[in-house]
Structures are given as structure tokens and as C-alpha cells.
VMD Tcl script that builds the backbone (N, CA, C; Angstrom):
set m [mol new atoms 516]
animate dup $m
set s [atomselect $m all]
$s set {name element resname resid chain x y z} {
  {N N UNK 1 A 0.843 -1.182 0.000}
  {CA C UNK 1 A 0.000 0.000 0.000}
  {C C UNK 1 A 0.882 1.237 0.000}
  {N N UNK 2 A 0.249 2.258 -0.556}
  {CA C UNK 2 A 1.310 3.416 -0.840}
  {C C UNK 2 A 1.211 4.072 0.318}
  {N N UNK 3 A 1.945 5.226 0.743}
  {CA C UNK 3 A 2.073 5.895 1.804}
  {C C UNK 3 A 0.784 6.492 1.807}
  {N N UNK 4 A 0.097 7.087 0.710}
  {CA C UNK 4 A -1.001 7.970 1.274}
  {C C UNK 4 A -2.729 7.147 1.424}
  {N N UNK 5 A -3.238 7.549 1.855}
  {CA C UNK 5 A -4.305 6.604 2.372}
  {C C UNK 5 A -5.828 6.953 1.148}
  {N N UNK 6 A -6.429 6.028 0.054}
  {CA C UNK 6 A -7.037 6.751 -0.665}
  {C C UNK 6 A -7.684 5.103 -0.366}
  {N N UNK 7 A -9.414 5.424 0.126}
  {CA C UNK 7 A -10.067 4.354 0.083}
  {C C UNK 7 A -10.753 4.208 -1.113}
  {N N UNK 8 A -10.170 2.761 -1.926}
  {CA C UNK 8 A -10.745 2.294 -3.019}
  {C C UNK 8 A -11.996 1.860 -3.118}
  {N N UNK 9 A -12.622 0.841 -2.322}
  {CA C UNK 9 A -13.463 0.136 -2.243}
  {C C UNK 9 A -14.679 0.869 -2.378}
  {N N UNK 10 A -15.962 0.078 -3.154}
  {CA C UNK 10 A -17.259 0.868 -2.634}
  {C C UNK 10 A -17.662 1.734 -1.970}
  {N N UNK 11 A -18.308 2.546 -1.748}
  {CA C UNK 11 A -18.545 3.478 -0.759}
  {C C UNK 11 A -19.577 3.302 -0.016}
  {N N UNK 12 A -20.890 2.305 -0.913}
  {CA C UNK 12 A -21.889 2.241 -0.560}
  {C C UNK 12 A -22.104 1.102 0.293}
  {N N UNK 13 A -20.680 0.189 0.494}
  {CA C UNK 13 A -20.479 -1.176 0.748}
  {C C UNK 13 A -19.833 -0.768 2.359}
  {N N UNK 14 A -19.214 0.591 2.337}
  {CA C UNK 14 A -18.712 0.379 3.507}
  {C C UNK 14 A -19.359 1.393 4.141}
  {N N UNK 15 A -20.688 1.981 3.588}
  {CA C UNK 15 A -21.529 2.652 4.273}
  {C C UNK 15 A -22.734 1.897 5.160}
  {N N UNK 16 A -22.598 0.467 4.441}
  {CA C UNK 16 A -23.818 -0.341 4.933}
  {C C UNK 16 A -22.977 -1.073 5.859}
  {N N UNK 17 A -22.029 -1.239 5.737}
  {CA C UNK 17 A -21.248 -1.407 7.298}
  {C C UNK 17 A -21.079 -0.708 8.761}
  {N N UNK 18 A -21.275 0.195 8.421}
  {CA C UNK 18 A -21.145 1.453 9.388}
  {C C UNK 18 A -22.763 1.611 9.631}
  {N N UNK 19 A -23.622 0.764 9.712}
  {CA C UNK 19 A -25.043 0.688 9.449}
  {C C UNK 19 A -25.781 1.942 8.896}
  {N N UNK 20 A -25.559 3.119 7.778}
  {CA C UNK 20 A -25.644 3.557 7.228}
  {C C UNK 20 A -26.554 3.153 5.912}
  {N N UNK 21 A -27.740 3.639 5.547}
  {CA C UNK 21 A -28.625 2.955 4.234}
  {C C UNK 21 A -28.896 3.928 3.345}
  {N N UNK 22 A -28.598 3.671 2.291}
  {CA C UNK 22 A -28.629 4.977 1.503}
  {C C UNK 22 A -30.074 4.448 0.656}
  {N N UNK 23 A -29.858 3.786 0.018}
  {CA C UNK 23 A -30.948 3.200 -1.211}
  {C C UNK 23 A -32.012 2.216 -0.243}
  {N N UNK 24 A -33.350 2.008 -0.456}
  {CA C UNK 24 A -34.597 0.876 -0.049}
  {C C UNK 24 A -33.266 0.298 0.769}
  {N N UNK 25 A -34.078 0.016 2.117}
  {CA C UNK 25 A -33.817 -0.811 2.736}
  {C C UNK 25 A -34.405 -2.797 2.144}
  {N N UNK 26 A -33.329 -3.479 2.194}
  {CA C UNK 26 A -33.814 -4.860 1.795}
  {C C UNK 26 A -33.664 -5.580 3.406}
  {N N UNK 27 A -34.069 -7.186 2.837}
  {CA C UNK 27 A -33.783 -7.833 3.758}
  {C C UNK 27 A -32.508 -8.327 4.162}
  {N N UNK 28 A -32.252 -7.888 5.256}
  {CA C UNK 28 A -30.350 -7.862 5.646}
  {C C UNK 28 A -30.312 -9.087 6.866}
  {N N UNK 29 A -29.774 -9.926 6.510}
  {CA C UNK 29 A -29.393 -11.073 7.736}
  {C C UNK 29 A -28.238 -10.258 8.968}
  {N N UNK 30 A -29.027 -10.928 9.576}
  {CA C UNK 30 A -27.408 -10.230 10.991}
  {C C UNK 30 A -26.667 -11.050 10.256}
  {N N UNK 31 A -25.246 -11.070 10.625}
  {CA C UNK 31 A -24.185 -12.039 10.544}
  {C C UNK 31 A -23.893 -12.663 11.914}
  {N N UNK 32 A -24.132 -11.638 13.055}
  {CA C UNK 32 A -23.870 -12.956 14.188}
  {C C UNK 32 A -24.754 -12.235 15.073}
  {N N UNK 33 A -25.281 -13.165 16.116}
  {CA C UNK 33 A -26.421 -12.205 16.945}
  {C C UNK 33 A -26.218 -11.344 18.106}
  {N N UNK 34 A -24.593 -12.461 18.305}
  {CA C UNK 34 A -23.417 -12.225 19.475}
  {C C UNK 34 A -23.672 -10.487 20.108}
  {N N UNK 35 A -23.073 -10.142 21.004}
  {CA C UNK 35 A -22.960 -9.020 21.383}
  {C C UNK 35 A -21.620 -8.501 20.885}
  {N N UNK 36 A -21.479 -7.043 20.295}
  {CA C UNK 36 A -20.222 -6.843 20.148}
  {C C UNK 36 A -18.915 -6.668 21.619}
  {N N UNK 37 A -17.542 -7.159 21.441}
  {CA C UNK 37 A -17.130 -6.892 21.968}
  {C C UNK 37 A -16.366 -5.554 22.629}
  {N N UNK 38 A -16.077 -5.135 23.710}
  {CA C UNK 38 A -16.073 -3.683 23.997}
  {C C UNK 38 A -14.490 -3.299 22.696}
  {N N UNK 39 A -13.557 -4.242 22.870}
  {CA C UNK 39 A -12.533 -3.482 21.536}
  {C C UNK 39 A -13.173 -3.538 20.254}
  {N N UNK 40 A -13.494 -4.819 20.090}
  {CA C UNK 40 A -14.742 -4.421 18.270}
  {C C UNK 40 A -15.255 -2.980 18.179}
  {N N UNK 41 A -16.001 -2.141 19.976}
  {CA C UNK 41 A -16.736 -1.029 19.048}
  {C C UNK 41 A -16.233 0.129 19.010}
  {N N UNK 42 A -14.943 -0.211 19.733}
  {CA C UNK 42 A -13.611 0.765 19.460}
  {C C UNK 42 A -13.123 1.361 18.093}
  {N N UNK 43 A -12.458 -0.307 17.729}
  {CA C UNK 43 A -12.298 -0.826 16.300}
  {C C UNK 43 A -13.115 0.136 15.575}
  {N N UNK 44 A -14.180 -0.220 15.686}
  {CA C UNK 44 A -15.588 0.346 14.865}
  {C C UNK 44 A -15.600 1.508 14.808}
  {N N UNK 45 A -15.126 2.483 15.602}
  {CA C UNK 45 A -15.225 3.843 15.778}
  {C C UNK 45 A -14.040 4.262 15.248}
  {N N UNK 46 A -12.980 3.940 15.273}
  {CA C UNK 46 A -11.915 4.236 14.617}
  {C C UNK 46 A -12.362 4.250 13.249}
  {N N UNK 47 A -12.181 3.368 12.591}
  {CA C UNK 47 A -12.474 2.786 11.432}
  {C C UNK 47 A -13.479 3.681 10.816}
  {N N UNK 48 A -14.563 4.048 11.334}
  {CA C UNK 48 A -15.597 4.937 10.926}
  {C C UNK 48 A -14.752 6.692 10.618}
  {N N UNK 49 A -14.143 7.231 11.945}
  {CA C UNK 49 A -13.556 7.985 11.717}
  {C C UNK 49 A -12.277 7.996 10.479}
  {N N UNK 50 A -11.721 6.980 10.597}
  {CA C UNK 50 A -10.401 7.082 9.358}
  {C C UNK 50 A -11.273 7.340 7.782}
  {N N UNK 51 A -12.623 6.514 7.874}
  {CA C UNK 51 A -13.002 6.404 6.499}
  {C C UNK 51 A -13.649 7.733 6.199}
  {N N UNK 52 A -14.540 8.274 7.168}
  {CA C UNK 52 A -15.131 9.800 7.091}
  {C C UNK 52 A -14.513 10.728 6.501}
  {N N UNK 53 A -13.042 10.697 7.516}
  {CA C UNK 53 A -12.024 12.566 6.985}
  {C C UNK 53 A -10.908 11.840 6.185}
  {N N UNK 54 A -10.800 10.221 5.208}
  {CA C UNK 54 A -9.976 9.611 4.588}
  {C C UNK 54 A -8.640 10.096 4.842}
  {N N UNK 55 A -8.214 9.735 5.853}
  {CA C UNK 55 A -6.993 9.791 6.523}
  {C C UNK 55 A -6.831 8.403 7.205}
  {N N UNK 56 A -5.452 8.319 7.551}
  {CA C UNK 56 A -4.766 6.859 7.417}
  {C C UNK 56 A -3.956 6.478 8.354}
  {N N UNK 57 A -3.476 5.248 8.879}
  {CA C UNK 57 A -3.651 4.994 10.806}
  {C C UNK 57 A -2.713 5.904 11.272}
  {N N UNK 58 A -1.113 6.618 10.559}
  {CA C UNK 58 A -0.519 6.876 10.853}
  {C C UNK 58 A -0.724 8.319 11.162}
  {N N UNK 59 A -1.671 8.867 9.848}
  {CA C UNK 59 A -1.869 10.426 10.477}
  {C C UNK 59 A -2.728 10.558 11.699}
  {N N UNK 60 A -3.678 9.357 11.967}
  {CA C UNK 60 A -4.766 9.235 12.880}
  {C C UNK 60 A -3.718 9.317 14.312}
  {N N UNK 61 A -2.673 8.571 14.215}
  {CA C UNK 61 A -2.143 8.236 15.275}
  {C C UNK 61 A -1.323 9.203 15.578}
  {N N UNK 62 A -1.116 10.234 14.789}
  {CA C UNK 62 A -0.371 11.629 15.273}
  {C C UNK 62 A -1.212 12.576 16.022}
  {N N UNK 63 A -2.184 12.852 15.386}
  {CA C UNK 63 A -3.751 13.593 15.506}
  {C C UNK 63 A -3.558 12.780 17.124}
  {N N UNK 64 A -3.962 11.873 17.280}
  {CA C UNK 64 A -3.941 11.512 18.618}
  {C C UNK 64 A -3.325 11.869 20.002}
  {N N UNK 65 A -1.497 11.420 19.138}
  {CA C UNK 65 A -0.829 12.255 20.047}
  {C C UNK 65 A -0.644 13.749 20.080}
  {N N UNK 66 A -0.802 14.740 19.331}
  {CA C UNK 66 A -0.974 15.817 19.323}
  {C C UNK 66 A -1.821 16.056 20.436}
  {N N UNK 67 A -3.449 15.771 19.995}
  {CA C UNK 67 A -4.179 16.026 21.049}
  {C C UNK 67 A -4.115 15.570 22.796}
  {N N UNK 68 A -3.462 14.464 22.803}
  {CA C UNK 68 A -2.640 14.223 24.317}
  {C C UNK 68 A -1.959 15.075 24.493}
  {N N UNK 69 A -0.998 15.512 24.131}
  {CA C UNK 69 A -0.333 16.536 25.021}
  {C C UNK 69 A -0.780 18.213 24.419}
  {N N UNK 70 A -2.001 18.391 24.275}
  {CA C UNK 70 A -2.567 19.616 24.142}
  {C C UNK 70 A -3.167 19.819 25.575}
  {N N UNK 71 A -3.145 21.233 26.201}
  {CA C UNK 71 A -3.701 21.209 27.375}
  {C C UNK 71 A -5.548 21.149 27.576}
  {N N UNK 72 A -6.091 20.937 26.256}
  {CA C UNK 72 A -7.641 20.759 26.226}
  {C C UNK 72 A -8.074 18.893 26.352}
  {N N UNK 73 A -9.190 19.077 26.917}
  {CA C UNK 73 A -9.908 18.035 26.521}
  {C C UNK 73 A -9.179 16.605 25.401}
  {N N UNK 74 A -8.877 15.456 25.459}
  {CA C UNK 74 A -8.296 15.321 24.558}
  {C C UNK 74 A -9.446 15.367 22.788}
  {N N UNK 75 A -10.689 14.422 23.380}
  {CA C UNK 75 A -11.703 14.449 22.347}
  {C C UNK 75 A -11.731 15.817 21.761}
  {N N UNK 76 A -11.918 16.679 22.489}
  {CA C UNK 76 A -11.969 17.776 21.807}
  {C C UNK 76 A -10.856 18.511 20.955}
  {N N UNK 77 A -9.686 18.156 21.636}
  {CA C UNK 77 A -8.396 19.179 20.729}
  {C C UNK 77 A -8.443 18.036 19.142}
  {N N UNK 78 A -8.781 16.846 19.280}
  {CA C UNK 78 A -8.749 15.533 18.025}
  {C C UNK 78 A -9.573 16.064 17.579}
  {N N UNK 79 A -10.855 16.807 17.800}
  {CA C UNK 79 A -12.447 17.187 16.693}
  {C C UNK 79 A -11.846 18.183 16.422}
  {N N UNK 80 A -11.271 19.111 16.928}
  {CA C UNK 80 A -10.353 20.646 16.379}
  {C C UNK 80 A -9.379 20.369 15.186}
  {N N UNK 81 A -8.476 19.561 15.815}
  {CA C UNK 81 A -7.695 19.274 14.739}
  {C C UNK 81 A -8.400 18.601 13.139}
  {N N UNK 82 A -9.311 17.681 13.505}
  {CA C UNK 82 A -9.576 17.440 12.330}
  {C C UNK 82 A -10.971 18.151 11.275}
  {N N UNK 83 A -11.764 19.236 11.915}
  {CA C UNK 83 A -11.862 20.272 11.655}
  {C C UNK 83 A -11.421 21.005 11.044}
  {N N UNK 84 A -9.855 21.159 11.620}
  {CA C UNK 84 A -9.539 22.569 10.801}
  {C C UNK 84 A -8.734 22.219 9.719}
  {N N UNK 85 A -8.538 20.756 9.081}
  {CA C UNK 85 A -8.134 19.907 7.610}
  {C C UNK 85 A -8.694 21.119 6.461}
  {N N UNK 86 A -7.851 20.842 5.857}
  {CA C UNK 86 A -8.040 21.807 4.449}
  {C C UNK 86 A -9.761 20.887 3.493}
  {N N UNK 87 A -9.568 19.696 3.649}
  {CA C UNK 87 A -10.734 19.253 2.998}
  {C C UNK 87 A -11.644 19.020 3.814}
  {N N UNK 88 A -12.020 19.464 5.094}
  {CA C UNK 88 A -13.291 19.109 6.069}
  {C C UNK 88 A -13.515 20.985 5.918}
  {N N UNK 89 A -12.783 22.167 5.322}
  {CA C UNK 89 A -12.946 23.166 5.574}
  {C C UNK 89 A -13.775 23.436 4.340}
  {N N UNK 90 A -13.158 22.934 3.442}
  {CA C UNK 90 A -13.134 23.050 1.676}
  {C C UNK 90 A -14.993 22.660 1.750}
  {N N UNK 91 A -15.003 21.287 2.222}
  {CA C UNK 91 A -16.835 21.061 2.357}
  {C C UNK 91 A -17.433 21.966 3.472}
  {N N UNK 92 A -16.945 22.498 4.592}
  {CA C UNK 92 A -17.453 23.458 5.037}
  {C C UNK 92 A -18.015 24.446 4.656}
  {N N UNK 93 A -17.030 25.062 3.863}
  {CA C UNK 93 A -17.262 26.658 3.246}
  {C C UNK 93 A -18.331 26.348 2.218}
  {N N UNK 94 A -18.863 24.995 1.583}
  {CA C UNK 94 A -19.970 24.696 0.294}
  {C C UNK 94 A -19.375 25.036 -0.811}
  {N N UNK 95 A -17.738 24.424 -0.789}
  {CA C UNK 95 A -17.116 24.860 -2.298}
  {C C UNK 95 A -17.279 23.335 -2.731}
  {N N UNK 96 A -17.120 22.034 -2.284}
  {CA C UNK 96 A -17.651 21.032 -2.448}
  {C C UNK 96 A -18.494 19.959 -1.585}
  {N N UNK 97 A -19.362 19.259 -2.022}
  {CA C UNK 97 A -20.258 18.433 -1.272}
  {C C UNK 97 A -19.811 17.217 -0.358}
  {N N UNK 98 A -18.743 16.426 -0.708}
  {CA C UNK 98 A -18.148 15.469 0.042}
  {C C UNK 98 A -16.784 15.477 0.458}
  {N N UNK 99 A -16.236 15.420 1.593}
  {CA C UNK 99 A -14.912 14.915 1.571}
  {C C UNK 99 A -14.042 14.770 -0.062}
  {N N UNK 100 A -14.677 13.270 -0.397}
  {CA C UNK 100 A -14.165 12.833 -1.664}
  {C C UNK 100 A -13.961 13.982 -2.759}
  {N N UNK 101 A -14.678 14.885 -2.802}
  {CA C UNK 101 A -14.772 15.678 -3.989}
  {C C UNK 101 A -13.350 16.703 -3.561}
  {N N UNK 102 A -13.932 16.902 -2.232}
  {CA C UNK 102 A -13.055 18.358 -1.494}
  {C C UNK 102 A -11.364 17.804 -2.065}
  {N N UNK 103 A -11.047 16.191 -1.509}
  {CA C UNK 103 A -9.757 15.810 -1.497}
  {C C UNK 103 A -9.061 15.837 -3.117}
  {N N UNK 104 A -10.005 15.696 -4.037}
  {CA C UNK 104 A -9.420 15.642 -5.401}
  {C C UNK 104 A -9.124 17.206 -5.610}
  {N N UNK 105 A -10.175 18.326 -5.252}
  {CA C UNK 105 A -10.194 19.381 -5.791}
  {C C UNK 105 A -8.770 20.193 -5.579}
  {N N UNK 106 A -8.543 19.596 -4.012}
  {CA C UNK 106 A -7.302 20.310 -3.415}
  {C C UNK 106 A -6.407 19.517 -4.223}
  {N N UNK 107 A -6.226 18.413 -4.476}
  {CA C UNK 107 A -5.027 17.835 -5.345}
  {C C UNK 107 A -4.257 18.207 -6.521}
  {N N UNK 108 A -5.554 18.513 -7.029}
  {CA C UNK 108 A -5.673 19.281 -8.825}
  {C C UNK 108 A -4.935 20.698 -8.783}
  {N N UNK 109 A -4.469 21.251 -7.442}
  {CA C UNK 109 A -3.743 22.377 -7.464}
  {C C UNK 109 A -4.643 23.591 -7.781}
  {N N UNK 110 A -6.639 23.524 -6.915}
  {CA C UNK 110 A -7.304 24.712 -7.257}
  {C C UNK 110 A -7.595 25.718 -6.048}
  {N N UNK 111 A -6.643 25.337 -5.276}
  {CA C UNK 111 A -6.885 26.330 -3.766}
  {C C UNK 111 A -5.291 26.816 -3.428}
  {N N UNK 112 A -5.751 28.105 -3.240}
  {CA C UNK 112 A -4.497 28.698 -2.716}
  {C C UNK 112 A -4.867 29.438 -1.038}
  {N N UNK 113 A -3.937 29.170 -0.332}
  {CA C UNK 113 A -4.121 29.665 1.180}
  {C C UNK 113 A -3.044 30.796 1.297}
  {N N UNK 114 A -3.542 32.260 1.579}
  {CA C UNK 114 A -2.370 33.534 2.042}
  {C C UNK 114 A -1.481 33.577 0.409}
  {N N UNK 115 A -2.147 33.297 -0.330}
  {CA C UNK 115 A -1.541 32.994 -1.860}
  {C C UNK 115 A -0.163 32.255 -1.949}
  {N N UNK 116 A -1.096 31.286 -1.155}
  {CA C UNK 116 A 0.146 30.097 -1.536}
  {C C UNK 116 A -0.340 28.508 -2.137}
  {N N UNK 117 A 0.254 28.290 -3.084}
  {CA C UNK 117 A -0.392 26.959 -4.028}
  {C C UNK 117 A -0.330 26.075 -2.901}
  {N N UNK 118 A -1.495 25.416 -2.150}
  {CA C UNK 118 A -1.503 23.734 -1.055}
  {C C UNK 118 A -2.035 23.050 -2.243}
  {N N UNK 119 A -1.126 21.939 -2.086}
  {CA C UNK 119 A -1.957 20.567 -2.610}
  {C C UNK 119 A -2.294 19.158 -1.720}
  {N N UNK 120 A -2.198 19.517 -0.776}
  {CA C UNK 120 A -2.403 18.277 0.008}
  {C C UNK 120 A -3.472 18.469 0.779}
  {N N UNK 121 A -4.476 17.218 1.299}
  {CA C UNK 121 A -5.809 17.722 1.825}
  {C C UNK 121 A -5.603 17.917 3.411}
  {N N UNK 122 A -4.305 17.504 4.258}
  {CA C UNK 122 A -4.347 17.523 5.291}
  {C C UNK 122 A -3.788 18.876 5.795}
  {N N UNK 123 A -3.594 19.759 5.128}
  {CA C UNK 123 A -2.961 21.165 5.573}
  {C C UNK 123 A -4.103 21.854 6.653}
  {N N UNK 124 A -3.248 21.797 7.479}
  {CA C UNK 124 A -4.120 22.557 8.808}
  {C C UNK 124 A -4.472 24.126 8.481}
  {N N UNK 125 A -5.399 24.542 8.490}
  {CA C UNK 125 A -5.846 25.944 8.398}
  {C C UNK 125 A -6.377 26.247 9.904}
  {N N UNK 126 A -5.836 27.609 9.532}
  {CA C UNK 126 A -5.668 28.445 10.997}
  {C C UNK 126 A -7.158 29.686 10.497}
  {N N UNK 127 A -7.715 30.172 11.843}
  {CA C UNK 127 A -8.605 31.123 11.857}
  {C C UNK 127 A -7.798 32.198 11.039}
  {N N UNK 128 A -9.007 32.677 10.005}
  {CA C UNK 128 A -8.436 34.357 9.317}
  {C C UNK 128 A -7.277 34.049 8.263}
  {N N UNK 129 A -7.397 32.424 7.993}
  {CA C UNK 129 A -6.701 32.128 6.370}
  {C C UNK 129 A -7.649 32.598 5.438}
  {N N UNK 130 A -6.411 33.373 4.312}
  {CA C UNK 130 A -7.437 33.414 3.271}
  {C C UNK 130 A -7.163 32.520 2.217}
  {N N UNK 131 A -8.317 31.894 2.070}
  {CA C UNK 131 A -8.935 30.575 0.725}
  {C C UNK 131 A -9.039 31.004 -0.386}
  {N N UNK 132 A -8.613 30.940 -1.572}
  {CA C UNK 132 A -8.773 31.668 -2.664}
  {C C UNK 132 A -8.847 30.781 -4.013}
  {N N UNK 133 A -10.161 29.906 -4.347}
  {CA C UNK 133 A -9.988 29.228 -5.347}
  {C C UNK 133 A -9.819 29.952 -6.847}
  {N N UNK 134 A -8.812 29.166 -7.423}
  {CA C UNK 134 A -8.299 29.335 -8.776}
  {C C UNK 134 A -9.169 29.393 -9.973}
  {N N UNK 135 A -10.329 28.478 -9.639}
  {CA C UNK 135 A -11.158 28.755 -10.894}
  {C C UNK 135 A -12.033 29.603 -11.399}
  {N N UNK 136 A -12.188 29.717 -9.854}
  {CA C UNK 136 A -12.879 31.132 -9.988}
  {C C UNK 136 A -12.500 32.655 -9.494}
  {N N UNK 137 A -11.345 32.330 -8.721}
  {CA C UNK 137 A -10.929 33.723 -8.136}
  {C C UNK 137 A -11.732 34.301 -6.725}
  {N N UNK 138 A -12.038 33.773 -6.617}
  {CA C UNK 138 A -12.701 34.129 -4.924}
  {C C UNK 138 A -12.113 34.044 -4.032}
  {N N UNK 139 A -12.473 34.554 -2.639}
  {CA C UNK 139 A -11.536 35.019 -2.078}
  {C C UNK 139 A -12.731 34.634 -0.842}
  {N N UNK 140 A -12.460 33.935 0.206}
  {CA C UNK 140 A -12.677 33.485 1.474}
  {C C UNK 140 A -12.100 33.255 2.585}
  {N N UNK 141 A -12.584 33.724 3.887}
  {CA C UNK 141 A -11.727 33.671 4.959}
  {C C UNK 141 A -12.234 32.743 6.132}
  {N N UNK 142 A -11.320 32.142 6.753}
  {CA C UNK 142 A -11.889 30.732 7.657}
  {C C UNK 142 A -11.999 31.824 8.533}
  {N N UNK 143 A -13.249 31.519 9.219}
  {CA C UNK 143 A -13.731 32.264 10.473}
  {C C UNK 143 A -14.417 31.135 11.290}
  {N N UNK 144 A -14.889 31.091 12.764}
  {CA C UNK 144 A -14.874 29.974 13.535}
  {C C UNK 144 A -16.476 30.009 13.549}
  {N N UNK 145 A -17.355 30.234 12.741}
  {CA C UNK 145 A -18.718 30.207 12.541}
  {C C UNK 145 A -18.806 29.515 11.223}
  {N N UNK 146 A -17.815 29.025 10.489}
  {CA C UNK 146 A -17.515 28.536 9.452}
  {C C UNK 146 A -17.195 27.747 9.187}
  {N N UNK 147 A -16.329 27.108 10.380}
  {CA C UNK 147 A -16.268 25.611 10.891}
  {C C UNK 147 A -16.835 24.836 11.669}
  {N N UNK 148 A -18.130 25.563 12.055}
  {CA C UNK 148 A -19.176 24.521 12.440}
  {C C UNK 148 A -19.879 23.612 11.636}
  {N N UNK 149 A -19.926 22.285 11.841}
  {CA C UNK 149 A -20.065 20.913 10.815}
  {C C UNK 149 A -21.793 21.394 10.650}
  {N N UNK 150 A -22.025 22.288 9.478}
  {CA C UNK 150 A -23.393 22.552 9.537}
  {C C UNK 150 A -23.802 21.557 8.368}
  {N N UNK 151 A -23.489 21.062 7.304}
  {CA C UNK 151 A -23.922 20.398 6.594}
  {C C UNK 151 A -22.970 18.965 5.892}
  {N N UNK 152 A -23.660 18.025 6.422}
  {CA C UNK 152 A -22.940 16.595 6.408}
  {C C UNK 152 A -22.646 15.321 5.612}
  {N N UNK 153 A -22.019 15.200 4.590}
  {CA C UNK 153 A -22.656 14.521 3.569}
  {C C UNK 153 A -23.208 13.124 3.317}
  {N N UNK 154 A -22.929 12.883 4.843}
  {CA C UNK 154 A -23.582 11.928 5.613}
  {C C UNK 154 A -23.240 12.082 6.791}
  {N N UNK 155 A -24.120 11.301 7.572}
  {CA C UNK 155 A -23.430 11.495 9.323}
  {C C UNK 155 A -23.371 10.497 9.923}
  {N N UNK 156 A -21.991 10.502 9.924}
  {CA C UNK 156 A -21.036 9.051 10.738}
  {C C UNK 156 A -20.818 10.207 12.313}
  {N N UNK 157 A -21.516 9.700 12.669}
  {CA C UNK 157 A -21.144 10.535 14.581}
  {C C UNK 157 A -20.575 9.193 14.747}
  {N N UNK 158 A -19.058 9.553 15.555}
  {CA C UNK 158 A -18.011 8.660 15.643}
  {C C UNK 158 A -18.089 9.266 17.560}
  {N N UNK 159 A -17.666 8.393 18.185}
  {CA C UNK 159 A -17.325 8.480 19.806}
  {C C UNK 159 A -15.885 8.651 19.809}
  {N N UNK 160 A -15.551 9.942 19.688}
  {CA C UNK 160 A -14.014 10.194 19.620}
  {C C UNK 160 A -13.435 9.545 21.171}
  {N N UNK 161 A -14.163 9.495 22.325}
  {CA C UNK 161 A -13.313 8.789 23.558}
  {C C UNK 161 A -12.855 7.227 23.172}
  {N N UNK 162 A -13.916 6.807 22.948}
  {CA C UNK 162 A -13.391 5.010 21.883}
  {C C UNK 162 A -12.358 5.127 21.536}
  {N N UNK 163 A -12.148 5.935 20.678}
  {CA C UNK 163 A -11.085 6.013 19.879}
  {C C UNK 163 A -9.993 6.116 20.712}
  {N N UNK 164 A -10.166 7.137 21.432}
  {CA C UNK 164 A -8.832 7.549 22.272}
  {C C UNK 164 A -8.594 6.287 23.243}
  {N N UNK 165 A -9.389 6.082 23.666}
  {CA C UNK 165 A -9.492 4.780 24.671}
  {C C UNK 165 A -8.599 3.625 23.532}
  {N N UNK 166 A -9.073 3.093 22.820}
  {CA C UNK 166 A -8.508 2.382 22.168}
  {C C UNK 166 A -6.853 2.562 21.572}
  {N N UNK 167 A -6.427 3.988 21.050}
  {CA C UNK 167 A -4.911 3.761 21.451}
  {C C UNK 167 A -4.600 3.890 22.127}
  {N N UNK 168 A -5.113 4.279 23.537}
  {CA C UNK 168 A -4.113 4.338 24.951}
  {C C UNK 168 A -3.873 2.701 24.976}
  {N N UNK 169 A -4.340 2.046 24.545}
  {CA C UNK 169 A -4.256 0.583 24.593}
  {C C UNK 169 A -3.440 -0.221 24.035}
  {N N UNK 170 A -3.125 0.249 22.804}
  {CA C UNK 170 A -1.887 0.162 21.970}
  {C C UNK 170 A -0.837 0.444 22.400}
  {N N UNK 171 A 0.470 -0.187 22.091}
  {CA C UNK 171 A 1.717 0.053 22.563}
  {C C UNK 171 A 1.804 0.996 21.008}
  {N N UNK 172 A 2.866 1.918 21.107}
  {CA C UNK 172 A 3.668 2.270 20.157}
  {C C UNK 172 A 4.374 1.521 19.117}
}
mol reanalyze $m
mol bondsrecalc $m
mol representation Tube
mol addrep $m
């Protein structure tokens, strides 16, 4: 697998995993009736989060430690940080509808930040950057009423403590 994290697979396949239904509900067999186990819904929450903001175990696992030794909340400094991603901002502002779209757009070299060419979707943006897409020439500024997750292109609500809980569990 290459260094950067780009999920191939279906979307709609790993949306009905995440019990997510987009199209008629059919008849769906459980697969086991079992109770999940408390690391499975860890697992599960991770996993949900990596596939949401398509980022990959290693950036997840920085994001993590970052937010440990931030003096906030840890859940909370991890929802900040991944918030203020150039492609969770990009669908913020309604320049595109999904993640997926946001991550190609920034790739293609059509956003400039403080007029500077970013091409990568994980560039942290700071309050009072100015956004300035290329195709059209506009000119936008991240303000913190702007990064509220007002419109979702689906909604995976992930339990960011799981998560955290789950690599404190992990060795390095």
C-alpha cells in the first residue's frame, strides 16, 4: 500500500457497514447475533472515523498524540484538529459536497491559502486564512462560525473517547 491513504473500495459497501442505508432498505441477515465486543466497538469507531475525513492509521495516530499533550480536553483538541483539515474546511465553506470531492479538488492544485499553491488535503488551516480558489478567483476567509459541521454529507457521529481509549491501549 502506498504511503497515502485513498479508500478504493465501494462506498456504498462500507456505508452499509457502518449501518448507514442509503438506497430501499432490503432484507439484511445479521451475521452474528453475538454481542459486540467492547474493543470491536472501538475498532468500529476508529475505522468509521479514518473512512469519514480519509486519513490513514498513521496520520490518525499523530492527531492523537498531538491532542494528548494539548492542554484541552483530549476528544476535543482531536475534533479541532480534524476540523480545521483543508478538505473538512473546503466542504465546510460549500465549495464542495463530500470529503471525496473536497480531497481531489485540493489535489488538482485549485486552492491557494495567504496565496500560496496547497496541494495536500491535510494542511491545517488556521482562523483568518485566506482561501482563494483558482477557478474562480474568490476570495474566502476561515472564520470559527464557518467551521461549524453545519452540513454533512452523511453522518457518521463517531465516539471520539473510543477512539482515544482504544490507542491508549496500543503500545507504540
Amino acid at each position: 500500500m502506498s504511503s497515502h491513504y485513498h479508500y478504493t473500495k465501494p462506498i456504498y459497501k462500507q456505508l452499509t457497514r457502518f449501518g448507514i442505508f442509503i438506497k430501499k432498505k432490503r432484507k439484511i441477515r445479521k451475521r452474528n447475533p453475538r454481542e459486540k465486543s467492547r474493543y470491536h466497538e472501538k475498532l468500529e469507531e476508529k475505522q468509521k472515523l479514518r473512512f469519514y475525513h480519509g486519513i490513514g492509521e498513521k496520520q490518525l495516530r499523530k492527531y492523537i498524540y498531538i491532542s494528548k499533550k494539548s492542554k484541552e480536553p483530549t476528544n476535543e483538541a482531536l475534533t479541532k484538529l480534524l476540523f480545521m483539515r483543508l478538505d473538512h474546511v473546503i466542504v465546510n465553506l460549500g465549495i464542495c459536497h463530500t470529503i471525496f470531492e473536497a480531497r481531489q479538488y485540493i489535489s488538482h492544485k485549485n486552492i491557494l491559502i495567504n496565496n500560496n499553491l496547497v496541494n495536500f488535503p491535510n494542511h491545517c488551516c488556521n482562523i483568518n486564512d485566506e482561501i482563494t480558489i483558482l477557478s474562480s478567483k474568490k476570495k474566502l476567509i476561515v472564520s470559527k462560525k464557518k467551521l461549524v459541521n453545519e452540513k454533512e454529507w452523511i453522518s457518521l457521529k463517531s465516539n471520539k473517547t473510543k477512539i482515544i481509549e482504544y490507542y491508549s491501549n496500543i503500545k507504540n
